[in-house]
N, C-alpha and C positions, 0 to 999 in steps of 0.2 A: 525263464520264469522264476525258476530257485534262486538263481541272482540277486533278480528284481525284488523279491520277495525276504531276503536278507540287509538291504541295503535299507528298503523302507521299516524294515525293522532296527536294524542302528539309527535311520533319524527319527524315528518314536524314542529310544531309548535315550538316543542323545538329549531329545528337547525336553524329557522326563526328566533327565538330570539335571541340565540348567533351571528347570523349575524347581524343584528341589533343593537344590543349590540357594537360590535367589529367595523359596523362603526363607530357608533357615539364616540365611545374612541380614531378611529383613528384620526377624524375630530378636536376631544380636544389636538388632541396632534400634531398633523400637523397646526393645526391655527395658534401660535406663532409663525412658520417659515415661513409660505407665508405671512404674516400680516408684519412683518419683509423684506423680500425678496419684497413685495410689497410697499412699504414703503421708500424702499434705490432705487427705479426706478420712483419718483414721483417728481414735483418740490416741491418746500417749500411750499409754497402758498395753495397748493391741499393736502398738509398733516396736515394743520392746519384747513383743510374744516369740515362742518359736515354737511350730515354726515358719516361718516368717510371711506374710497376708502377701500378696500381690494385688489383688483386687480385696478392699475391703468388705469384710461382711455386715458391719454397721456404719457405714459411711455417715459422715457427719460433718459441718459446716466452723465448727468451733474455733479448727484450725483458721480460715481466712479472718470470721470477725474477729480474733485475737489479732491481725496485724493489722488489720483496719482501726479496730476502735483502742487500740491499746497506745498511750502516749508513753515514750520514752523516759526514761528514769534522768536520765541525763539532757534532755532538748525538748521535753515539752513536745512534740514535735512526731504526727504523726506519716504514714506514707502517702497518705494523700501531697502531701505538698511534694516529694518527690517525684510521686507520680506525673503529677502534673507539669517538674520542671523539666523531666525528660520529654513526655511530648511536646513542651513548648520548644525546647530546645529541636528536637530531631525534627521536628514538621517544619521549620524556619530554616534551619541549615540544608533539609534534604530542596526543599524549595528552590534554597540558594545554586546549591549544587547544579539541580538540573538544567537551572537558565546558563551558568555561565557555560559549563560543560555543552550542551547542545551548541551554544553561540560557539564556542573556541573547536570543537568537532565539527562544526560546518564550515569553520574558517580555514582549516587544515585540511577537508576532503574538497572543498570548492571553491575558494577566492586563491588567486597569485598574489603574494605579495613578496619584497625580497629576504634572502633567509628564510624562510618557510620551513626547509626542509631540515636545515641545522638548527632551527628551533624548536624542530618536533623531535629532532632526536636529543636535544641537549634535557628536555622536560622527560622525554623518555629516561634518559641515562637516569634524572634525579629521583625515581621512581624505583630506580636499582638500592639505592642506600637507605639503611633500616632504620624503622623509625625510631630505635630507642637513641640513635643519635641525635634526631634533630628536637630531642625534648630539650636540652637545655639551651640549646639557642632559640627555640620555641619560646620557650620559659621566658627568656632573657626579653623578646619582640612583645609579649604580653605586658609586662610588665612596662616596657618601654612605652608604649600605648596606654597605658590604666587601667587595664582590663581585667587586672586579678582580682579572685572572687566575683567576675560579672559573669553574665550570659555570654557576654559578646566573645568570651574566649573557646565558645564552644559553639558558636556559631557559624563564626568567620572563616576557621582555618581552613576544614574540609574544601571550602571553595577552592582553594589552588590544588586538589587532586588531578594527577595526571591519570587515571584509569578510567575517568567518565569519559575525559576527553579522547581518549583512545577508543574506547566504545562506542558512544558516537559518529566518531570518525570511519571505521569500520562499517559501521550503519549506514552514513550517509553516502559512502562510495557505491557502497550495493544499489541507487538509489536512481534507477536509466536519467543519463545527462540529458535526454531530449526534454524531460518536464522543465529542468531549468533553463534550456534553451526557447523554449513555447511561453513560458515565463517573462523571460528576456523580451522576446519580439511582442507580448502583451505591456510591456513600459514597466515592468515590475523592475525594483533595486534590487542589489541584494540583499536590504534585507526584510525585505517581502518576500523575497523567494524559500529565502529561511524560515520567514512566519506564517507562510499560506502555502508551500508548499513540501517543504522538507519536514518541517515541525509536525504537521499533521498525519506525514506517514511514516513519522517515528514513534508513535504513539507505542507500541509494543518494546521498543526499544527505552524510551524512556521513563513505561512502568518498572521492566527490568531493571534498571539503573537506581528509578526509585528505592524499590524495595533495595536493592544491597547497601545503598546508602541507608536509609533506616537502618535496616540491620546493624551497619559498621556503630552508628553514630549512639543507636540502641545500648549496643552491647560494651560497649567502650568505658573502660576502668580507671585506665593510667593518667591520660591528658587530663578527665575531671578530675581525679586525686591530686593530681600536682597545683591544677591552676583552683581551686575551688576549696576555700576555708572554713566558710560560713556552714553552719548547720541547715537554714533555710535555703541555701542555692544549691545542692546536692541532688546530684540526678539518682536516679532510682539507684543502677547497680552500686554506685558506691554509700548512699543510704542503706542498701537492704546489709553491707557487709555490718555499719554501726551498727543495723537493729538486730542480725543475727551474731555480732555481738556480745549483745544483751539477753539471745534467746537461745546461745549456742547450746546447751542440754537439752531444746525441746527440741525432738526431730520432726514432729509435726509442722510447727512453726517454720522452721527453715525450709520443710518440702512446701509449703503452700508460699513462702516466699519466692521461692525459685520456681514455682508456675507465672506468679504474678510478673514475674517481670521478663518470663518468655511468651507469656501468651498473649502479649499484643504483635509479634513480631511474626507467630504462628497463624493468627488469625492474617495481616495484611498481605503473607505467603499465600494462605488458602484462595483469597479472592481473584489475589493478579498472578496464580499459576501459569496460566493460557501465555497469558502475555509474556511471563518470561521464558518459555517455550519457544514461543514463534522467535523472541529477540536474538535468542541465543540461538537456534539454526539460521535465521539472518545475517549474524554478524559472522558465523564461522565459528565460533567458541563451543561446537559442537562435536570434534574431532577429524572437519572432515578433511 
């Protein structure tokens, strides 16, 4: 009984501790974003105070309608228009993304064709080499196209990603081959079986995929800097750098600019959490 009575007291302690633990890593890692988000809700004045506010005491809106209503000294040119070019951009490309990606994932977990398998490893391997290599031959296929300064250079490329299609693929393996045989002997092709039967119970798998794609295409600096001249075609992150800038001494300004252009990618996280939950113990990408 003194044993038993020691041992369930080490796993009290223990699990005390990993909770303990687990706060204070959350608190390391949540700081920067309310310090931040705190930060872009304060006047100027009170964020040069010390010592230093975390949660404002007079929170105040000044900061946002300053980069909404405020037009650039140099472009005329406010963040509404980038705002908008990034979600046009990200909703189109992530769109694109998910049809080809689920079609080339269900072609590689389920159709025979020849080379198959030296085609998924050769797209594999190209997946190994970084991407600041293939900007200037990127660069070079843009331009050989007409595509500089348009949309279409920020639309198009993401489509040849090999990680959707790796994802997918993993998905749709998981996925009992008796439905696409049940399938089969109903007169369905393949690719009815793709679109009435594999597509609809990837659903969790291809919000997953959604979101990181936004995410990727969201947050992405380099390719619209290179390919993207115009003042008016500028997607948000490489907008907010011109407009902070212009604002770089106000820290208000740049903290409320730097929510603006995380907090659509926080809010689309929030909604299809579930879903990339279930996708990713699905897929395996779960440790196990």
């Amino acid at each position: 009984m003194h044993s038993d009575s020691r041992n369930v007291l080490k796993k009290r302690l223990s699990k005390a501790g990993t909770y303990v633990f687990l706060t204070l890593l959350l608190l390391v890692v949540l700081f920067p974003t309310v310090w931040v988000v705190g930060q872009s809700f304060m006047h100027e004045e009170r964020i040069l105070k010390w010592p230093i506010e975390i949660i404002p005491s007079e929170p105040t809106l000044d900061n946002y309608i300053e980069i909404f209503t405020t037009k650039l000294s140099r472009q005329e040119l406010s963040l509404f228009r980038w705002l908008f070019n990034s979600f046009y951009v990200t909703t189109l490309s992530t769109i694109g993304v998910l049809l080809v990606t689920s079609m080339a994932g269900y072609a590689f977990a389920r159709l025979r064709f020849p080379g198959k398998q030296l085609l998924f490893f050769g797209l594999g391997a190209s997946f190994l080499v970084p991407g600041v290599m293939l900007l200037i031959p990127s660069f070079m296929l843009m331009r050989a196209l007409g595509w500089i300064d348009t949309h279409h250079a920020l639309i198009w490329p993401p489509l040849a990603g090999f990680f959707g299609v790796f994802f997918m693929r993993q998905f749709f393996l998981a996925i009992p081959s008796e439905l696409a045989e049940a399938a089969v002997i109903d007169g369905a092709s393949a690719f009815g079986i793709y679109w009435r039967v594999f597509l609809p119970l990837s659903r969790p798998a291809v919000a997953t995929l959604g979101i990181f794609t936004f995410l990727f295409i969201w947050n992405d600096f380099t390719w619209p800097l290179v390919v993207l001249n115009s003042d008016e075609m500028r997607t948000l992150p490489v907008g907010l750098v011109v407009f902070l800038g212009e604002y770089w001494s106000y820290q208000g300004i740049v903290m409320a600019g730097a929510v603006v252009s995380s907090a659509p990618v926080l809010v689309v996280y929030i909604v299809f959490q579930r879903q990339i939950t279930r996708a990713v113990m699905a897929t395996g990408f779960g440790g196990r």
